[in-house]
C-alpha positions, 0 to 999 in steps of 0.5 A, a space after each residue: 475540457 481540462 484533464 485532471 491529474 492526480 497522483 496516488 501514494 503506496 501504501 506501506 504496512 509498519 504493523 500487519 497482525 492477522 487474527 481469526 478467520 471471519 464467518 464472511 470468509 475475511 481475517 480480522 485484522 490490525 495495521 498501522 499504516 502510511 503513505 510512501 512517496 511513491 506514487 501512480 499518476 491517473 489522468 481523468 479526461 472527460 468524453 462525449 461517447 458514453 462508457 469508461 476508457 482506461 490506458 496504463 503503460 503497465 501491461 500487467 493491469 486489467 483495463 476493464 472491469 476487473 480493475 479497482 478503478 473501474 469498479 470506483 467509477 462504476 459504484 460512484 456514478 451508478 446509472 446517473 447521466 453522465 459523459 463518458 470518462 478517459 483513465 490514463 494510470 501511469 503505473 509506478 508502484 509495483 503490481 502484487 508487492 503489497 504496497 496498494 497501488 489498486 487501493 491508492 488508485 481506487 480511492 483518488 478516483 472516488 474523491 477527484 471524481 465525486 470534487 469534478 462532477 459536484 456529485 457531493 457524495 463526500 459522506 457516501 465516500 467511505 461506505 463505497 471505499 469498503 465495498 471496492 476492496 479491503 485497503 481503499 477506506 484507507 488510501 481515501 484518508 492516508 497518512 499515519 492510521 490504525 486499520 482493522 476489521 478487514 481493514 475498513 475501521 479507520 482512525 487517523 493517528 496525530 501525531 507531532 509534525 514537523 515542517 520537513 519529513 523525519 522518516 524515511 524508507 528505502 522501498 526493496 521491489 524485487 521483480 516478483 509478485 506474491 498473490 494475497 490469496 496465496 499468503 492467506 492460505 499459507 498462514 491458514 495452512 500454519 493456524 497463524 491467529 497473530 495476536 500482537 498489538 501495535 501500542 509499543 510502535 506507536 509510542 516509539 512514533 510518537 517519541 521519533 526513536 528509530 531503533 524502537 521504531 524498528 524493533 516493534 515493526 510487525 507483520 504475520 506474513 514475513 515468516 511464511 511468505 519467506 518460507 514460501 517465495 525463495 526470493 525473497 528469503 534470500 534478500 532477508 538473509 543478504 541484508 541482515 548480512 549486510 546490515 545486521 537489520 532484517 527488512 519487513 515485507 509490506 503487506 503480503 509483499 513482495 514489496 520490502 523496506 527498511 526504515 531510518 531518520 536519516 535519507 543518507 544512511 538509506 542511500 549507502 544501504 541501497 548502494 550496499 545492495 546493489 553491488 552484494 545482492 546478486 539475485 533476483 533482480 531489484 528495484 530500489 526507491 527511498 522516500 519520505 514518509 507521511 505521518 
């Protein structure tokens, strides 16, 4: 049998506004989301033993039913006859630093699945999406979209496209994971109900002007998360020193970006960071952005 291979992208959040707290125990949320070039690869292989098999050369992810792609499997298939399925993930994205690897991956295996088997499930796709966790409807669209409700409601953003990629991103991944559940606590804790809109960012998309691209990123975590988690407050501090610029968190990190329409200005930034930011210990990734 032939193995399928598929890569799924991170997730980066350019604006995250946390509202009010929801009676189902989520916040109301606004995002303006995209995909980063950084991406997991997951190896779906057929069985003849029944059940689901799942490898990663990450030991920090369950392989069993606590993980997202289990769950996808679970809720695609149901109990329909079927042979048994091999998941292979090579983790590239980091685990807890808000860029949605477990979405990203949840959602290639809904569509790779639901194409590979002809299950034809293609309109039940979003609808389970949403009940695997908050971040999969949208990896399952990707690309530039405005996310709210509890990050379910979806709407693609079109925008002008040009043949090769104007934005890019250089990826900050300190070696430090932030729990979401903690995060959420922490704004709850400071009565943060963010009501800030992303129309001025969008607009600034629209027309490709970096510095007002930059002046409107947003994100109701960056403050409390900074006040909470040393690490990542001390490498605010280095780049703003540094560059006079202030890296946003991607979802409640610890994940941090900075953006510009020029990859050579990102790589004289990382190169900068490598040699002046001592602690803690850090990743550095650019990519192209996909609008």
């Amino acid at each position: 049998m032939t193995d399928t291979v598929a890569d799924a992208r991170a997730k980066l959040n350019l604006f995250l506004a946390v509202r009010e707290a929801r009676p189902d125990g989520y916040h109301e949320l606004d995002m303006v989301n995209v995909e980063a070039g950084l991406s997991d690869r997951l190896t779906f292989c057929d069985r003849i033993v029944p059940g689901i098999q799942m490898r990663s050369n990450n030991r920090r992810i369950p392989l069993d039913e606590r993980n997202l792609v289990w769950k996808a499997v679970s809720l695609l298939l149901g109990d329909r006859p079927n042979p048994g399925i091999r998941i292979e993930i090579d983790k590239r994205i980091p685990v807890g630093a808000g860029l949605g690897g477990g979405s990203s991956n949840a959602a290639i295996t809904l569509r790779v699945l639901n194409e590979t088997r002809s299950l034809g499930r293609d309109r039940d796709l979003p609808e389970l999406a949403a009940q695997i966790g908050s971040d999969v409807p949208y990896s399952l669209i990707g690309g530039l979209c405005r996310c709210r409700g509890r990050g379910e409601r979806v709407e693609r953003i079109d925008v002008a496209q040009s043949s090769e990629p104007w934005l890019h991103v250089l990826l900050i991944l300190p070696n430090v994971a932030v729990r979401t559940a903690y995060a959420y606590r922490w704004l709850d804790e400071c009565g943060i109900q963010d009501e800030c809109h992303p129309s001025a960012l969008l607009d600034a998309i629209e027309r490709r002007n970096i510095g007002e691209i930059r002046d409107n990123l947003h994100n109701s975590f960056g403050p409390v998360v900074s006040e909470w988690v040393p690490q990542i407050r001390h490498i605010k501090a280095v780049t703003k020193t540094l560059f006079g610029l202030e890296p946003h968190l991607s979802g409640s990190g610890s994940a941090m970006f900075l953006l510009s329409d020029q990859a050579g200005e990102l790589s004289e930034m990382r190169d900068r960071l490598r040699d002046g930011l001592h602690w803690p210990p850090c990743r550095f990734e650019i990519a192209p952005l996909t609008l």
